[in-house]
N, C-alpha and C positions, 0 to 999 in steps of 0.2 A: 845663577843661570845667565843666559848672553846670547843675543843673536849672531849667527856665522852664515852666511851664505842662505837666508832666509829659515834658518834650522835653528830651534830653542835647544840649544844644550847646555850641559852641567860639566862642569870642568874634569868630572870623573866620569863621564859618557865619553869626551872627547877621548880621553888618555883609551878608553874601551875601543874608540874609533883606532887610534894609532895601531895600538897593540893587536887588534883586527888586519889591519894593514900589511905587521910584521909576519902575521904566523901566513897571510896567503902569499908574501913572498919567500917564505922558509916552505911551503908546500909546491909552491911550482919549481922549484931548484931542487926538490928533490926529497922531502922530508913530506912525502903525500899522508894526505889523512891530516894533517894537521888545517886546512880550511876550511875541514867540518866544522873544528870548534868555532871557525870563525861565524859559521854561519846561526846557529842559534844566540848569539850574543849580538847579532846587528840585527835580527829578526826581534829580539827581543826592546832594543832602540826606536826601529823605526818601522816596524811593519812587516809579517811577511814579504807581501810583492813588490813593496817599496825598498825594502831590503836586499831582494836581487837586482832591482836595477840600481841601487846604490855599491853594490856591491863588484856589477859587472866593470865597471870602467877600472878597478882595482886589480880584476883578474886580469885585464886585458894586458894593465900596464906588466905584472909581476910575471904573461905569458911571453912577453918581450925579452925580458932577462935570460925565461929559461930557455926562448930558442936559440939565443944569441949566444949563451953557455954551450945548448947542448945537441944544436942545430946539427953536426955532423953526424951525431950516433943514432936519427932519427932511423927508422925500418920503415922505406915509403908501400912496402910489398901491404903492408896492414893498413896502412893510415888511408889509401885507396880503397882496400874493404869497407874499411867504416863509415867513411864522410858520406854516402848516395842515402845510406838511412840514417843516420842521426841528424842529416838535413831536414829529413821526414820528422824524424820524432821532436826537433826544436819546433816544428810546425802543429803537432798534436799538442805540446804541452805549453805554448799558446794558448791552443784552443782552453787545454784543461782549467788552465791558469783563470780563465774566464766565468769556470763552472764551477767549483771545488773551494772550500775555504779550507785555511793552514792546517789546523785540526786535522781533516782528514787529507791534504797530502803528508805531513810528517808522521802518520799512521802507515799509511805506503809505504813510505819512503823507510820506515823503521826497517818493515817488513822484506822491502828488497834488498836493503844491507846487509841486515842478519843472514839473508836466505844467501846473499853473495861471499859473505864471510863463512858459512859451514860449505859453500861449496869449494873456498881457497885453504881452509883448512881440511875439509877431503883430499884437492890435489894435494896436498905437503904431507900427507902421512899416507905417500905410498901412492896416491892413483895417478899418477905425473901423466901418465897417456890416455887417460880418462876422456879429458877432454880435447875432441880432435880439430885439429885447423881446417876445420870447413867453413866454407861460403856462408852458409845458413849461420852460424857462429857467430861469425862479427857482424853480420845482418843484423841479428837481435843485437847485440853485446852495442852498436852502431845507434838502435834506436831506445832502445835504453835512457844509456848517455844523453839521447834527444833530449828525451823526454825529461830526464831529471836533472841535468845541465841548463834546461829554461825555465823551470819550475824553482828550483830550489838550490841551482847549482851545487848540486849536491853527485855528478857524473862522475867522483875520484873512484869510490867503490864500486862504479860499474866498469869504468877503465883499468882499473885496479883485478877485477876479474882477470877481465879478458887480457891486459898484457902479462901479466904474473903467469896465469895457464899455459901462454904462448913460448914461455921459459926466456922469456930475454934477459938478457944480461942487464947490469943494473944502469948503465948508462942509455942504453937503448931503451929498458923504459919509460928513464925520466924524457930523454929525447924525443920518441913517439909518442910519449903525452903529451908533451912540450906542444908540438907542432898539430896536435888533435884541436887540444883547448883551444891556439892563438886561433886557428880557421874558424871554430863552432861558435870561438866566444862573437867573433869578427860579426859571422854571421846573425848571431842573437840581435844586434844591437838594435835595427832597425824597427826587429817587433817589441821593444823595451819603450823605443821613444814612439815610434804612430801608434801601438795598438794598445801594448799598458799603462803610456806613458811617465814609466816609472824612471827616466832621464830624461832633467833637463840642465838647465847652463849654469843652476845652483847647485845640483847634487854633482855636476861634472866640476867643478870649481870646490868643492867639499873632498871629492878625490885627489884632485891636485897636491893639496897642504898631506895628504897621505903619502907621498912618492918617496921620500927622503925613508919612512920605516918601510914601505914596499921595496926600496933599495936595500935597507940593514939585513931586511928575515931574507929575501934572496941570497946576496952574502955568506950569514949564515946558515940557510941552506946549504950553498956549494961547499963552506968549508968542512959541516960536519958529514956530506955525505962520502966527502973522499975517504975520511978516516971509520966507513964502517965497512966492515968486511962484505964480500958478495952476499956469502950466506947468510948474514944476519939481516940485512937489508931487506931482503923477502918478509921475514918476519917482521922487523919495522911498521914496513907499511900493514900489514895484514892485524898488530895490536894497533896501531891509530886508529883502524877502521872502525875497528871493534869498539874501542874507548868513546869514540865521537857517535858510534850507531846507537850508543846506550842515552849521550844527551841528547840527542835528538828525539830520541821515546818519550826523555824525560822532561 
């Protein structure tokens, strides 16, 4: 064991940190679903709530990459719909964040993934027009995301609905998620440091030394998403979800 930036870690915690590091910059470039696993393995380290605000300064950095990548193929037509309430719902799950222990939000949060995942496997086997591009849609689909983007960072499976249904192509949705995350995370930060204080100038200094694998899993993000076909890509994302909605139950 060894003190780093006021943190007792174990040389096999840290390598746990790195490699935390690599897969949320291999999910924002485009290989989504893959930050779930990050999320019950830093949870497991250091805390739930301590966990997303450790966590957040890592998405923000890996949210830079993938605008920077994939900033042109963004759809502003949606990313408008969504930002009015998922401002709202980063503000409810605040609140929740307040009232609720891990426990039962990872019981939630099971429960909304699975329930997001039989309705992304509904649209793929045939109801493609199921779900309509209405207002009310990305309202919810908007607070959602709030909601579980400030709690648990865990808003890939709720963006993962709602741009998959919206049928975008595969660059525009890593692009519109792209540019979701960088705004919502942007906006998160404030309520991380005044209100749950879960950043300060140790665990921002603990993310640092993560940048260089936040750099590598971005990379290989980009390089693996160019060589997967459109159609398989859909699917991709839709088994990550599924895979990481199961360790998070578990």
């Amino acid at each position: 064991m060894f003190e780093l930036f006021s943190y007792t870690l174990s040389y096999s915690s840290l390598l746990l940190l790195f490699l935390v590091a690599f897969f949320i910059g291999m999910a924002k470039t485009g290989v989504h679903g893959v930050s779930m696993f990050a999320v019950p393995l830093l949870a497991i380290m250091f805390g739930g709530k301590n966990s997303t605000g450790l966590m957040l300064p890592m998405l923000i950095m890996a949210d830079f990459f993938a605008v920077k990548y994939y900033h042109r193929h963004a759809n502003w037509g949606y990313l408008l719909k969504l930002f009015p309430s998922a401002a709202v719902g980063v503000l409810v799950g605040t609140w929740l964040g307040n009232v609720i222990d891990d426990h039962v939000f990872r019981s939630i949060m099971s429960v909304i993934i699975f329930a997001s995942l039989g309705i992304m496997l509904w649209i793929e086997k045939g109801n493609k027009e199921s779900i309509p591009d209405y207002l009310w849609f990305a309202l919810l689909m908007g607070l959602l995301g709030g909601v579980t983007t400030m709690i648990g960072n865990l808003a890939s499976s709720v963006m993962a609905l709602y741009l998959l249904s919206m049928r975008l192509p595969k660059n525009a949705y890593i692009g519109t998620a792209a540019w979701f995350f960088l705004v919502i995370n942007l906006f998160k930060v404030p309520f991380h440091i005044f209100n749950w204080q879960s950043i300060d100038v140790n665990s921002f200094l603990l993310n640092l030394i993560c940048l260089p694998f936040i750099a590598l899993g971005a990379w290989c993000g980009i390089w693996l998403v160019k060589r997967i076909p459109e159609k398989y890509y859909r699917w991709l994302v839709i088994v990550m979800i599924g895979v990481a909605a199961v360790l998070i139950l578990v």
